[in-house]
BAMAR-675313 format. One record per residue (C-alpha): x, y, z. Coordinates in nm, 2 decimals, m for minus. Layout:
     c1     c2     c3
      X      Y      Z
...
end
This chain:
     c1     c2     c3
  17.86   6.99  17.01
  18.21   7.15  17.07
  18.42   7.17  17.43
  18.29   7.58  17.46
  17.92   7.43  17.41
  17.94   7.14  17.66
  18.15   7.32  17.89
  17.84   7.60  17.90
  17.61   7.41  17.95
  17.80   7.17  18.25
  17.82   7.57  18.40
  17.48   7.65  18.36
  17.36   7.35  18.54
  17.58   7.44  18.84
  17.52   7.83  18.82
  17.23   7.80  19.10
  17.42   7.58  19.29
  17.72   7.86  19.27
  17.50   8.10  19.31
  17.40   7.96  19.65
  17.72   7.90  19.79
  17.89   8.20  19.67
  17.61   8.42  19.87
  17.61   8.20  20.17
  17.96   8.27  20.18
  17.90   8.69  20.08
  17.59   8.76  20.20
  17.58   8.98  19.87
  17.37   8.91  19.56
  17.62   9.12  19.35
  17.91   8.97  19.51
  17.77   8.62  19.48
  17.68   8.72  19.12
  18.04   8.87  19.05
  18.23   8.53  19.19
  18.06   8.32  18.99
  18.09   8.51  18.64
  18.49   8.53  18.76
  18.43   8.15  18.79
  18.33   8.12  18.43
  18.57   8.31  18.31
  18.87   8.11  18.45
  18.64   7.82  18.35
  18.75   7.92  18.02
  19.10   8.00  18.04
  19.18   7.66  18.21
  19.22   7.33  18.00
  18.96   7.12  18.22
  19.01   6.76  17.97
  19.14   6.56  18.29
  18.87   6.71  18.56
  18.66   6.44  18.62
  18.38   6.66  18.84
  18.34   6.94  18.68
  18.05   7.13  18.90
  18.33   6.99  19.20
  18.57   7.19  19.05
  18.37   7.56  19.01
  18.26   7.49  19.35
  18.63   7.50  19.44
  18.73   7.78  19.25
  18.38   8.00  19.34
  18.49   7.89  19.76
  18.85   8.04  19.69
  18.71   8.36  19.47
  18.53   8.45  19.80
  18.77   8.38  19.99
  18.97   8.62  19.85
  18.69   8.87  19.82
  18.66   8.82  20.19
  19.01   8.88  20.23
  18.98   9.19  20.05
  18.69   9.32  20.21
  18.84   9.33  20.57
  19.12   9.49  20.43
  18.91   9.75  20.33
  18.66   9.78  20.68
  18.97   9.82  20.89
  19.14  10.08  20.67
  18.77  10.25  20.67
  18.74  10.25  21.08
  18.70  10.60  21.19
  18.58  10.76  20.84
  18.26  10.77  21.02
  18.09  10.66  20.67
  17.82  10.37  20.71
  17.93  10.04  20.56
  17.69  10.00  20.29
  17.64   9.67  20.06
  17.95   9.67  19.77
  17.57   9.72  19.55
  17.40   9.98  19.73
  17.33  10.32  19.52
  17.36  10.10  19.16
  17.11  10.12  18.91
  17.11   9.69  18.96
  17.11   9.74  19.38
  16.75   9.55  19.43
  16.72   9.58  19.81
  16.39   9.35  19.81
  16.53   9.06  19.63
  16.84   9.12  19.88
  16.61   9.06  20.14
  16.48   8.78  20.01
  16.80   8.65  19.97
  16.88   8.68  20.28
  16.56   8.50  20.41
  16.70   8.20  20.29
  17.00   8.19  20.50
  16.85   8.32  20.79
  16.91   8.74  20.88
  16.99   8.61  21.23
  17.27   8.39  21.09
  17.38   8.60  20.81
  17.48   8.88  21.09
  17.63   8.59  21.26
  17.81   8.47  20.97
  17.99   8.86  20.95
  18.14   8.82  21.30
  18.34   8.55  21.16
  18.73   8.52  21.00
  18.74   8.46  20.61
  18.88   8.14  20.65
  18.64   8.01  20.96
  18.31   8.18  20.72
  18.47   7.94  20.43
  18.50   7.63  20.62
  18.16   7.69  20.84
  18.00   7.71  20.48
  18.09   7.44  20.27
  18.12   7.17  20.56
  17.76   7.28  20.78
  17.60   7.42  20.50
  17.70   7.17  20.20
  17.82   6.86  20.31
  18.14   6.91  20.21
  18.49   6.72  20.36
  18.73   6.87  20.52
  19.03   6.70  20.35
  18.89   6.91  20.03
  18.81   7.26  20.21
  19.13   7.23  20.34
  19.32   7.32  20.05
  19.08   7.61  19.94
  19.17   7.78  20.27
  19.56   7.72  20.30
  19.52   7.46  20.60
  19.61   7.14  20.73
  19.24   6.87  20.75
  19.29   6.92  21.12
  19.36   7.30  21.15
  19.03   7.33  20.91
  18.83   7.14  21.11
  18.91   7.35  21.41
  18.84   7.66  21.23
  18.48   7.50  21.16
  18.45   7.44  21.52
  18.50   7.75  21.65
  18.26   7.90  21.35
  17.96   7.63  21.51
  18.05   7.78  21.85
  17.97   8.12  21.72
  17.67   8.07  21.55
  17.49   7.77  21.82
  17.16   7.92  21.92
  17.12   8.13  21.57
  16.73   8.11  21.49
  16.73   8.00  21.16
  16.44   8.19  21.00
  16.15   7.94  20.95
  16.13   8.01  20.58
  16.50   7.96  20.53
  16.50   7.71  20.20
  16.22   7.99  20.02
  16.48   8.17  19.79
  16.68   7.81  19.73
  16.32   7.66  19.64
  16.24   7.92  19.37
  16.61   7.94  19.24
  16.54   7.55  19.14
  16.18   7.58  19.01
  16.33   7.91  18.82
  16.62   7.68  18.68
  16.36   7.42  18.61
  16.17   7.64  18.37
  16.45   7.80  18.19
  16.60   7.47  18.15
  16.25   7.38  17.96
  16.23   7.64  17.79
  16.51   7.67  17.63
  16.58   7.35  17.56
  16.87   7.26  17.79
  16.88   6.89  17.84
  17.14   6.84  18.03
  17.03   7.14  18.24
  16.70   6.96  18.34
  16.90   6.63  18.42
  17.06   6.83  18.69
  16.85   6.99  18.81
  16.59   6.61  18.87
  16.67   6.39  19.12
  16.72   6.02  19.00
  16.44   5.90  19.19
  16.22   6.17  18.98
  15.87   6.15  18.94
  15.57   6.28  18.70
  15.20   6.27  18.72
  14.95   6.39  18.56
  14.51   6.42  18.61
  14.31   6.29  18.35
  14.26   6.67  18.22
  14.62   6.70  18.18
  14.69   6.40  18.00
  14.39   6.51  17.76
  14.61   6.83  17.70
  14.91   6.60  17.60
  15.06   6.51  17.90
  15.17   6.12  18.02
  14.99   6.00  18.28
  15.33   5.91  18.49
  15.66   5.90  18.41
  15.94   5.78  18.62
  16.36   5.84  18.59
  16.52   6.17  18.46
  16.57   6.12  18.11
  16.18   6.06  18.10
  16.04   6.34  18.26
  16.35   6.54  18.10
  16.22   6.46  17.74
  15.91   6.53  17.84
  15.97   6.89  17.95
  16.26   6.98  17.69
  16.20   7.28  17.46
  15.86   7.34  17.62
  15.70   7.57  17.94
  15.69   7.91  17.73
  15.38   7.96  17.90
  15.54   7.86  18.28
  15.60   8.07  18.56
  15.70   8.04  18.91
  15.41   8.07  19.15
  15.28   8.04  19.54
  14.99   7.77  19.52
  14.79   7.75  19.83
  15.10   7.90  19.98
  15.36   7.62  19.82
  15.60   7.67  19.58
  15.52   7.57  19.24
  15.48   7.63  18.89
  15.14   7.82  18.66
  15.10   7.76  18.27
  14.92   8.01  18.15
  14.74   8.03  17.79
  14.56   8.35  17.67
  14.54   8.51  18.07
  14.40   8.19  18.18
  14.58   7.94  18.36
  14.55   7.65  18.22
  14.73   7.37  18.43
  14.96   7.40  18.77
  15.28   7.18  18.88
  15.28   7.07  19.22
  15.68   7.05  19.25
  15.84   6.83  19.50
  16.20   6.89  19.62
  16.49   6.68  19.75
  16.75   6.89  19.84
  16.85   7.08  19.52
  16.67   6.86  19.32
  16.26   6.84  19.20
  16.19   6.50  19.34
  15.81   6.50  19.22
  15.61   6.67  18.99
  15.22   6.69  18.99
  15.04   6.81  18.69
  14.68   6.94  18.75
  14.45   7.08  18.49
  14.11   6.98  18.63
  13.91   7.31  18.61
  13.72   7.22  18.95
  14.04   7.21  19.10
  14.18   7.50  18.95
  13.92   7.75  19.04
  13.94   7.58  19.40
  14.33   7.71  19.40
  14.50   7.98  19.55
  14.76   8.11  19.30
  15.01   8.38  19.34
  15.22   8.46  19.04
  15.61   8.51  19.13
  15.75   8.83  18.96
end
Protein backbone atom coordinates (compact mmCIF):
# COMPACT_ATOMS: atom_id res chain seq x y z
CA UNK A 1 0.00 0.00 0.00
CA UNK A 2 1.63 3.54 -0.76
CA UNK A 3 2.06 6.67 1.79
CA UNK A 4 -1.33 8.56 -0.09
CA UNK A 5 -3.18 5.12 0.75
CA UNK A 6 -2.12 4.75 4.40
CA UNK A 7 -2.17 8.23 5.04
CA UNK A 8 -6.22 8.04 3.83
CA UNK A 9 -7.00 5.72 5.54
CA UNK A 10 -5.06 6.96 9.14
CA UNK A 11 -7.63 10.20 8.06
CA UNK A 12 -10.62 8.43 7.69
CA UNK A 13 -10.35 6.72 10.97
CA UNK A 14 -10.01 10.16 12.68
CA UNK A 15 -12.66 12.05 10.39
CA UNK A 16 -15.55 11.46 13.10
CA UNK A 17 -13.33 12.28 15.76
CA UNK A 18 -12.51 15.71 13.62
CA UNK A 19 -15.70 15.99 12.88
CA UNK A 20 -16.70 16.20 16.59
CA UNK A 21 -14.30 18.52 17.73
CA UNK A 22 -14.30 20.83 14.84
CA UNK A 23 -18.26 21.41 15.48
CA UNK A 24 -17.93 21.55 19.21
CA UNK A 25 -15.59 24.21 18.47
CA UNK A 26 -18.08 25.88 15.41
CA UNK A 27 -21.29 24.99 16.26
CA UNK A 28 -21.58 24.61 12.33
CA UNK A 29 -21.98 21.39 10.45
CA UNK A 30 -20.63 23.10 7.22
CA UNK A 31 -17.96 24.82 9.16
CA UNK A 32 -17.06 21.69 11.02
CA UNK A 33 -17.23 19.92 7.57
CA UNK A 34 -15.04 22.67 5.80
CA UNK A 35 -12.10 22.53 8.66
CA UNK A 36 -11.67 19.24 8.45
CA UNK A 37 -11.46 18.85 4.45
CA UNK A 38 -8.82 22.04 4.86
CA UNK A 39 -7.23 19.48 7.42
CA UNK A 40 -6.83 16.86 4.73
CA UNK A 41 -5.61 18.91 2.42
CA UNK A 42 -2.60 20.31 4.33
CA UNK A 43 -2.46 16.54 5.43
CA UNK A 44 -1.21 16.23 2.06
CA UNK A 45 0.91 19.01 1.41
CA UNK A 46 2.99 18.23 4.68
CA UNK A 47 5.80 15.45 4.77
CA UNK A 48 4.28 13.72 7.96
CA UNK A 49 7.44 10.60 7.95
CA UNK A 50 8.65 11.77 11.60
CA UNK A 51 4.89 12.32 13.22
CA UNK A 52 4.53 9.72 15.45
CA UNK A 53 0.47 10.43 16.31
CA UNK A 54 -0.85 11.04 13.47
CA UNK A 55 -4.82 11.52 14.40
CA UNK A 56 -2.79 13.87 17.37
CA UNK A 57 -1.57 15.85 14.82
CA UNK A 58 -5.04 16.62 12.62
CA UNK A 59 -6.49 17.23 15.84
CA UNK A 60 -3.96 20.04 16.18
CA UNK A 61 -4.19 21.44 12.94
CA UNK A 62 -8.42 20.99 12.78
CA UNK A 63 -8.18 23.15 16.72
CA UNK A 64 -6.02 25.92 14.95
CA UNK A 65 -8.22 25.88 11.45
CA UNK A 66 -11.08 26.96 13.77
CA UNK A 67 -9.35 29.00 15.53
CA UNK A 68 -8.76 30.96 12.75
CA UNK A 69 -12.25 30.58 11.42
CA UNK A 70 -13.25 31.91 14.78
CA UNK A 71 -10.98 34.65 14.38
CA UNK A 72 -12.47 35.45 11.17
CA UNK A 73 -15.86 35.27 12.02
CA UNK A 74 -15.87 38.02 14.81
CA UNK A 75 -14.13 40.05 12.48
CA UNK A 76 -16.97 39.80 10.32
CA UNK A 77 -20.02 40.23 13.33
CA UNK A 78 -18.44 43.40 14.46
CA UNK A 79 -17.97 44.96 10.99
CA UNK A 80 -21.83 43.64 10.39
CA UNK A 81 -23.20 45.52 13.87
CA UNK A 82 -25.80 47.97 12.75
CA UNK A 83 -26.66 46.42 9.11
CA UNK A 84 -29.66 45.40 10.91
CA UNK A 85 -29.33 41.90 8.82
CA UNK A 86 -29.94 38.73 11.05
CA UNK A 87 -26.79 36.65 11.65
CA UNK A 88 -27.73 33.56 9.86
CA UNK A 89 -25.53 30.10 9.87
CA UNK A 90 -22.35 30.58 7.18
CA UNK A 91 -24.90 27.41 5.50
CA UNK A 92 -28.17 28.78 5.70
CA UNK A 93 -30.09 29.43 2.14
CA UNK A 94 -27.51 26.49 0.39
CA UNK A 95 -28.80 23.78 -1.52
CA UNK A 96 -26.60 21.51 1.38
CA UNK A 97 -28.07 23.87 4.54
CA UNK A 98 -29.97 20.67 6.38
CA UNK A 99 -31.48 22.53 9.31
CA UNK A 100 -32.77 19.13 11.01
CA UNK A 101 -29.52 17.40 10.96
CA UNK A 102 -28.18 20.91 12.41
CA UNK A 103 -30.42 20.46 15.09
CA UNK A 104 -29.48 17.26 15.70
CA UNK A 105 -26.13 18.23 15.80
CA UNK A 106 -26.61 20.46 18.08
CA UNK A 107 -28.40 18.02 20.51
CA UNK A 108 -25.32 16.48 21.11
CA UNK A 109 -23.55 19.37 22.58
CA UNK A 110 -26.28 20.69 24.37
CA UNK A 111 -28.41 24.02 22.66
CA UNK A 112 -28.05 25.47 26.13
CA UNK A 113 -24.30 25.15 25.97
CA UNK A 114 -23.75 25.75 22.41
CA UNK A 115 -25.44 29.50 22.99
CA UNK A 116 -23.12 29.47 25.83
CA UNK A 117 -20.18 28.45 23.96
CA UNK A 118 -20.93 31.82 21.37
CA UNK A 119 -20.54 34.18 24.37
CA UNK A 120 -17.04 33.16 24.53
CA UNK A 121 -13.42 34.62 22.98
CA UNK A 122 -11.86 32.39 20.19
CA UNK A 123 -9.11 31.44 22.15
CA UNK A 124 -11.18 30.75 25.70
CA UNK A 125 -13.99 28.50 23.14
CA UNK A 126 -10.51 26.65 21.97
CA UNK A 127 -9.13 25.86 25.22
CA UNK A 128 -12.72 25.18 26.99
CA UNK A 129 -13.07 22.54 24.08
CA UNK A 130 -10.23 20.44 23.87
CA UNK A 131 -9.33 20.51 27.69
CA UNK A 132 -13.35 19.95 29.24
CA UNK A 133 -14.62 18.42 26.38
CA UNK A 134 -11.55 16.09 25.20
CA UNK A 135 -9.23 15.47 27.70
CA UNK A 136 -6.66 17.26 26.27
CA UNK A 137 -3.38 18.99 28.29
CA UNK A 138 -2.80 22.22 28.48
CA UNK A 139 0.95 22.18 27.77
CA UNK A 140 -0.38 20.97 24.05
CA UNK A 141 -3.42 23.53 23.66
CA UNK A 142 -1.15 25.99 24.52
CA UNK A 143 0.69 26.27 21.43
CA UNK A 144 -2.53 26.04 19.15
CA UNK A 145 -3.73 29.20 20.84
CA UNK A 146 -0.48 31.44 20.93
CA UNK A 147 -0.17 31.10 25.00
CA UNK A 148 1.91 30.35 27.70
CA UNK A 149 0.46 26.57 29.84
CA UNK A 150 -0.49 29.02 32.47
CA UNK A 151 -2.14 31.92 30.55
CA UNK A 152 -4.19 28.83 28.69
CA UNK A 153 -5.22 27.38 31.64
CA UNK A 154 -6.67 30.68 32.77
CA UNK A 155 -8.45 31.29 29.66
CA UNK A 156 -10.13 27.72 30.38
CA UNK A 157 -11.06 28.97 33.64
CA UNK A 158 -12.77 31.76 32.89
CA UNK A 159 -14.59 29.70 29.90
CA UNK A 160 -15.92 26.98 32.96
CA UNK A 161 -17.06 30.12 34.80
CA UNK A 162 -19.23 31.08 31.93
CA UNK A 163 -20.73 28.02 31.15
CA UNK A 164 -21.22 26.46 35.24
CA UNK A 165 -24.96 25.81 35.53
CA UNK A 166 -25.40 25.09 31.54
CA UNK A 167 -28.10 22.12 31.43
CA UNK A 168 -26.51 19.80 29.28
CA UNK A 169 -29.33 18.38 27.25
CA UNK A 170 -30.06 14.87 28.49
CA UNK A 171 -29.54 13.27 25.10
CA UNK A 172 -26.25 15.09 24.65
CA UNK A 173 -23.95 11.87 23.34
CA UNK A 174 -27.12 10.87 20.63
CA UNK A 175 -25.49 12.48 17.43
CA UNK A 176 -21.72 11.26 18.76
CA UNK A 177 -23.38 7.61 19.27
CA UNK A 178 -24.67 7.40 15.62
CA UNK A 179 -21.53 9.09 14.12
CA UNK A 180 -19.55 5.86 15.54
CA UNK A 181 -22.22 3.20 14.72
CA UNK A 182 -22.33 5.13 11.10
CA UNK A 183 -18.34 4.86 10.95
CA UNK A 184 -18.71 1.33 12.16
CA UNK A 185 -20.74 0.22 9.16
CA UNK A 186 -18.90 2.11 6.49
CA UNK A 187 -15.84 0.82 7.88
CA UNK A 188 -17.48 -2.78 7.20
CA UNK A 189 -18.58 -2.24 4.42
CA UNK A 190 -16.10 -1.19 2.59
CA UNK A 191 -13.62 -2.99 3.81
CA UNK A 192 -11.47 -0.58 5.89
CA UNK A 193 -9.48 -2.50 8.39
CA UNK A 194 -7.76 -0.21 9.90
CA UNK A 195 -10.92 1.90 10.09
CA UNK A 196 -12.75 -0.66 12.20
CA UNK A 197 -9.59 -1.08 14.57
CA UNK A 198 -10.26 2.48 15.49
CA UNK A 199 -13.08 2.73 15.76
CA UNK A 200 -13.21 -0.87 18.67
CA UNK A 201 -12.05 -0.47 21.87
CA UNK A 202 -9.26 -3.01 22.97
CA UNK A 203 -11.30 -4.50 25.44
CA UNK A 204 -13.92 -5.27 22.48
CA UNK A 205 -16.42 -7.78 22.53
CA UNK A 206 -18.78 -10.08 20.21
CA UNK A 207 -21.68 -12.32 20.83
CA UNK A 208 -23.84 -13.92 19.04
CA UNK A 209 -27.48 -16.23 19.72
CA UNK A 210 -27.60 -19.56 18.59
CA UNK A 211 -29.78 -18.19 15.41
CA UNK A 212 -27.01 -15.97 14.52
CA UNK A 213 -24.26 -18.28 14.67
CA UNK A 214 -26.44 -20.65 12.44
CA UNK A 215 -26.40 -17.62 9.87
CA UNK A 216 -22.49 -17.67 10.04
CA UNK A 217 -21.66 -15.80 12.93
CA UNK A 218 -18.95 -16.88 15.96
CA UNK A 219 -20.49 -17.44 19.00
CA UNK A 220 -17.99 -14.84 20.87
CA UNK A 221 -15.13 -13.17 19.90
CA UNK A 222 -12.87 -11.11 21.98
CA UNK A 223 -9.82 -8.30 21.03
CA UNK A 224 -10.14 -5.99 17.89
CA UNK A 225 -8.39 -7.68 15.23
CA UNK A 226 -11.06 -10.53 15.89
CA UNK A 227 -14.14 -8.90 15.82
CA UNK A 228 -12.43 -6.63 12.97
CA UNK A 229 -11.93 -9.69 10.63
CA UNK A 230 -15.01 -10.70 11.44
CA UNK A 231 -16.91 -7.65 10.19
CA UNK A 232 -14.40 -6.55 7.24
CA UNK A 233 -15.89 -6.28 3.69
CA UNK A 234 -19.32 -7.20 5.05
CA UNK A 235 -22.70 -5.22 6.51
CA UNK A 236 -24.12 -4.28 2.89
CA UNK A 237 -27.35 -5.04 4.33
CA UNK A 238 -26.60 -2.74 7.77
CA UNK A 239 -28.17 0.25 8.82
CA UNK A 240 -28.27 2.47 11.78
CA UNK A 241 -31.34 2.04 13.90
CA UNK A 242 -33.31 2.93 17.32
CA UNK A 243 -33.93 -0.56 19.03
CA UNK A 244 -36.30 -0.34 21.91
CA UNK A 245 -35.22 3.26 21.91
CA UNK A 246 -31.19 2.33 21.92
CA UNK A 247 -28.89 2.91 19.42
CA UNK A 248 -27.98 0.14 17.29
CA UNK A 249 -27.53 -1.47 14.13
CA UNK A 250 -30.59 -3.53 11.55
CA UNK A 251 -29.48 -6.17 8.72
CA UNK A 252 -31.89 -6.38 6.55
CA UNK A 253 -32.35 -9.12 3.65
CA UNK A 254 -35.16 -8.89 1.03
CA UNK A 255 -37.41 -6.10 3.43
CA UNK A 256 -37.01 -8.28 6.31
CA UNK A 257 -34.70 -7.83 9.01
CA UNK A 258 -32.96 -10.50 9.50
CA UNK A 259 -30.56 -10.02 12.62
CA UNK A 260 -29.95 -6.70 15.04
CA UNK A 261 -26.61 -5.49 16.84
CA UNK A 262 -26.95 -4.40 20.25
CA UNK A 263 -23.81 -1.92 20.16
CA UNK A 264 -22.05 -1.00 23.28
CA UNK A 265 -19.97 2.11 23.59
CA UNK A 266 -16.95 3.31 25.54
CA UNK A 267 -16.35 6.62 24.83
CA UNK A 268 -15.64 6.86 21.03
CA UNK A 269 -15.31 3.43 20.85
CA UNK A 270 -17.98 0.13 20.42
CA UNK A 271 -16.99 -1.68 23.53
CA UNK A 272 -19.66 -4.64 22.99
CA UNK A 273 -21.50 -5.97 20.34
CA UNK A 274 -24.60 -8.28 20.54
CA UNK A 275 -25.85 -10.18 17.59
CA UNK A 276 -29.50 -11.36 17.74
CA UNK A 277 -31.30 -13.21 15.04
CA UNK A 278 -33.79 -15.18 17.12
CA UNK A 279 -37.11 -14.59 15.33
CA UNK A 280 -39.10 -14.63 18.82
CA UNK A 281 -37.00 -11.92 19.75
CA UNK A 282 -37.08 -10.09 16.72
CA UNK A 283 -40.75 -9.70 16.29
CA UNK A 284 -40.76 -8.79 20.21
CA UNK A 285 -38.41 -5.62 19.09
CA UNK A 286 -39.05 -2.14 18.57
CA UNK A 287 -37.01 -1.02 15.53
CA UNK A 288 -36.71 2.41 14.07
CA UNK A 289 -34.66 2.67 10.98
CA UNK A 290 -32.14 5.87 10.96
CA UNK A 291 -32.40 7.79 7.69
Amino acid sequence: MDEKKILAGQFEANRAHLTAVAFRMLGSRAEAEDAVQEAWLRLNRTDVGGVDNIGGWLRTVVARICLDMLRSRKLRREDAIGDGEPDLPAEAGTASYDPGYEIAMADSVGLAMLVVLETLGPAERVAFVLHDMFDLPFDDIAPIVGRTTDATRKLASRARQRVQGTSVSPEADRVRRRSVVEAFIAASRDGNFEALLAILDPDVMFRADEAATRLGSQAELRGPKSVANAFNGRARGAKPAMLDGALGVVVEAGGRTLLVLHVTLKGDRIVGIEAVANRESLDGLEVMVLD
